[in-house]
C-alpha positions as CSV (number, residue, x, y, z in Angstrom):
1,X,6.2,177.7,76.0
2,X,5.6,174.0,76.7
3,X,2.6,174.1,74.3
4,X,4.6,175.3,71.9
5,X,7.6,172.0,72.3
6,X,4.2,169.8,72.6
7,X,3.0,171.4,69.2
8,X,6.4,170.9,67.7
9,X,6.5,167.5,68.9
10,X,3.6,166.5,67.6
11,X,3.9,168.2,64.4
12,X,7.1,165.6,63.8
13,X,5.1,162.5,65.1
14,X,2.8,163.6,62.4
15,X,5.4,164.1,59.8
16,X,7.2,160.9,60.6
17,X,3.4,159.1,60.2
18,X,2.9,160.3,57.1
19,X,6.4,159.8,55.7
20,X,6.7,156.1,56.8
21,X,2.7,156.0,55.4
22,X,4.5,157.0,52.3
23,X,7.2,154.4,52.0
24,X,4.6,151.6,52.8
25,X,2.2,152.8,49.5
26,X,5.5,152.6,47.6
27,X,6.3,149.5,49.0
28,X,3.7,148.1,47.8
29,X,3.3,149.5,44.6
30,X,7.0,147.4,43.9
31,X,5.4,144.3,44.6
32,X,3.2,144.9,41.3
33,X,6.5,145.9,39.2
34,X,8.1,143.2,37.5
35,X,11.6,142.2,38.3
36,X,14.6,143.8,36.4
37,X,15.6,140.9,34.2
38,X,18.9,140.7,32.2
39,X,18.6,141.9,28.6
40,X,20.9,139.1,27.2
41,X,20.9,135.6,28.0
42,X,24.0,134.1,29.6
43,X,26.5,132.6,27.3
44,X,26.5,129.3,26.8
45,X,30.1,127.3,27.3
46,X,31.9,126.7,23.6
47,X,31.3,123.3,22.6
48,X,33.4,121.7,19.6
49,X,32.6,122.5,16.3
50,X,34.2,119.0,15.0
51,X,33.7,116.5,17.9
52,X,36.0,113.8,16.8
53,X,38.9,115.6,14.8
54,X,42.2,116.3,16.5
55,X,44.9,118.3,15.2
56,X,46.8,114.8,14.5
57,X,44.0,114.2,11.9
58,X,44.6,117.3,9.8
59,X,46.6,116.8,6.7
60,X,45.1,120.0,4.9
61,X,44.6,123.3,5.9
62,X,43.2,126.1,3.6
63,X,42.9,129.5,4.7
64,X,41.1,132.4,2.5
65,X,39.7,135.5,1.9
66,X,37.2,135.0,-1.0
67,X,37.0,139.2,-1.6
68,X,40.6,139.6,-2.0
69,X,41.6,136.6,-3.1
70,X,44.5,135.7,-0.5
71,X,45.1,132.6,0.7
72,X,47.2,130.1,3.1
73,X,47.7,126.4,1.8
74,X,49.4,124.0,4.8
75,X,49.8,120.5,3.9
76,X,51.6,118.3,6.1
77,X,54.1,116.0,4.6
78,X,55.0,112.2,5.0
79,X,57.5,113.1,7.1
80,X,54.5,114.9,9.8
81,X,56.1,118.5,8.9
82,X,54.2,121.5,7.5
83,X,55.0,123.0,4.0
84,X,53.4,125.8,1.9
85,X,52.4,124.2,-1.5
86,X,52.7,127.6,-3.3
87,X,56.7,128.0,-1.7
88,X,58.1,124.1,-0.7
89,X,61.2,125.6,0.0
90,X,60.1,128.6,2.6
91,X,60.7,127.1,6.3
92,X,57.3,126.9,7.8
93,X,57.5,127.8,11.8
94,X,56.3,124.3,12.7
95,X,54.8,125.3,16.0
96,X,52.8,128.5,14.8
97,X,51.3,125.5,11.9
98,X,50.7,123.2,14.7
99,X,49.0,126.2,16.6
100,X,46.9,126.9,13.1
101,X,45.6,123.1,12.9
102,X,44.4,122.7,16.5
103,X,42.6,126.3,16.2
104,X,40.8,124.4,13.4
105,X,40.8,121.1,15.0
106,X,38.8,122.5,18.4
107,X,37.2,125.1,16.3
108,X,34.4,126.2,19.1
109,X,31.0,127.7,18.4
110,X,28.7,129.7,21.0
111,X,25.0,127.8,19.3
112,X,23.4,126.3,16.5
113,X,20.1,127.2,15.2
114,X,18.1,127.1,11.8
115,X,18.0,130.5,10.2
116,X,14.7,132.3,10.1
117,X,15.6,134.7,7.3
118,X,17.9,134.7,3.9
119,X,21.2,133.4,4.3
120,X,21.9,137.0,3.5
121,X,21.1,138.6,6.4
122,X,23.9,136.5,7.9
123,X,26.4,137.2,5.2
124,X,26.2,134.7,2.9
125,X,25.2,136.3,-0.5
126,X,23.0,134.4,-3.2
127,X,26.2,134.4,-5.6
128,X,28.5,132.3,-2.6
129,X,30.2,135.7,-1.5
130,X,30.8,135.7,2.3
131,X,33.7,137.4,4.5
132,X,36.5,134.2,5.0
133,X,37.0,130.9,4.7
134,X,38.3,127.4,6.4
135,X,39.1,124.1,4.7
136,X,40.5,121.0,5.7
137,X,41.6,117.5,5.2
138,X,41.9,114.9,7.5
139,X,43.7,111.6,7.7
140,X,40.8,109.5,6.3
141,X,39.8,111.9,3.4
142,X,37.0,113.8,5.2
143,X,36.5,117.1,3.6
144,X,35.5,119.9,5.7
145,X,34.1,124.0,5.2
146,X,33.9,126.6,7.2
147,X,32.2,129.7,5.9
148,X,32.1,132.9,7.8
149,X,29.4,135.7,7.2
150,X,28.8,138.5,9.4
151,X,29.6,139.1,12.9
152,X,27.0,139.1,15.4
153,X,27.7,141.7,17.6
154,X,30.0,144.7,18.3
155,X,33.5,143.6,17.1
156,X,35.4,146.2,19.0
157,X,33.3,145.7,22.1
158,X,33.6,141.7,21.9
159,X,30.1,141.5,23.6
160,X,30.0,138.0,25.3
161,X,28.2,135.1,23.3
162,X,29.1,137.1,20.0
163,X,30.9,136.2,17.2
164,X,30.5,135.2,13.6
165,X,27.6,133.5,11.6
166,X,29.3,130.5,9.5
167,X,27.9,127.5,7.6
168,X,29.7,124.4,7.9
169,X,30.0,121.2,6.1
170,X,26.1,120.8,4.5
171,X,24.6,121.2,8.0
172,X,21.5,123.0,7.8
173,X,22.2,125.1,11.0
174,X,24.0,128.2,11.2
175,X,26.7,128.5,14.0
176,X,28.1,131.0,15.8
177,X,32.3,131.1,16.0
178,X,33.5,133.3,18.5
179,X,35.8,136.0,17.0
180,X,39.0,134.9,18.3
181,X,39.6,132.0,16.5
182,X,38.6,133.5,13.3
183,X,41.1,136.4,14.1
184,X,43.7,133.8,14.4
185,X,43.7,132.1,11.3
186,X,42.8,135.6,9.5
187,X,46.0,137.4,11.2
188,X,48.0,133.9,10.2
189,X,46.5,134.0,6.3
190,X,47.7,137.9,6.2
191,X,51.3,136.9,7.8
192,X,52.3,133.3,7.0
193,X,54.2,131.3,9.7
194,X,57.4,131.8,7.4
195,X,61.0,131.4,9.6
């Protein structure tokens, strides 16, 4: 009977050998894997899209959508108050227009880069059609663009470090917007900031 607890007991030394054996081959198998590495790179802070513009410096502020055809005009009057060009007499909600001019003012963008491909592959057709628009006056007379193409990721999903393609000014980079900004001014083109 004790031979047979000595077998026993040796039969688990020997299975306990073999098993940590085993976890030492694996071990150092891993060493020759690669690390896991992140499939996206981390996103970058916004930074300003127009540095040295402040929503004081806004005098003009076009909104549109170049497929439908609708539009917001804001101009701000002598007297520093918002109007509607197309209805002077409609009370603008001063604050919401206030709220519109600083979205454009500190209009943020993820990166910058030079395409690689057609403009069209971003959204910007050969014949000028893209998805919405962003114009603006300022104070001294600068005249500024903002064309928005295709988004970049997953709208529903709002992947971080997605947004929109745009073109702005004559730059030769494309940007990218994030989307909330743009679904601002598009949600404020669609329902005017009428009292």
């Amino acid at each position: 009977m004790m031979r047979r607890n000595s077998l026993s007991g040796l039969l688990i030394l020997i299975l306990i050998a073999v098993g940590m054996g085993a976890l030492l081959l694996l071990d150092e198998q891993r060493d020759d894997v690669a690390p896991i590495r992140a499939t996206t790179a981390p996103t970058a802070p916004a930074r300003d899209l127009f540095g040295g513009v402040g929503v004081d410096d806004i005098t003009a502020i076009q909104l549109v959508d170049p497929n439908s055809g609708r539009r917001l005009a804001l101009v701000m009057t002598t007297d520093d108050e918002w109007i509607m060009p197309e209805a002077p007499a409609r009370q603008i909600d001063q604050r919401t227009a206030r709220l519109i001019a600083r979205t454009v003012a500190d209009m943020p963008y993820q990166r910058d880069f030079i395409a690689e491909q057609a403009l069209s592959h971003y959204g910007f057709r050969a014949d000028g059609a893209h998805s919405f628009s962003v114009f603006f006056i300022t104070r001294s007379n600068e005249e500024h663009a903002v064309l928005i193409g295709n988004p970049t990721g997953d709208i529903e999903r709002r992947t971080p470090g997605a947004g929109f393609y745009a073109l702005v000014d004559e730059r030769e980079a494309l940007y990218i917007i994030p989307y909330d900004p743009i679904f601002y001014l598009i949600d404020q083109m669609l329902n005017p900031p009428v009292e």
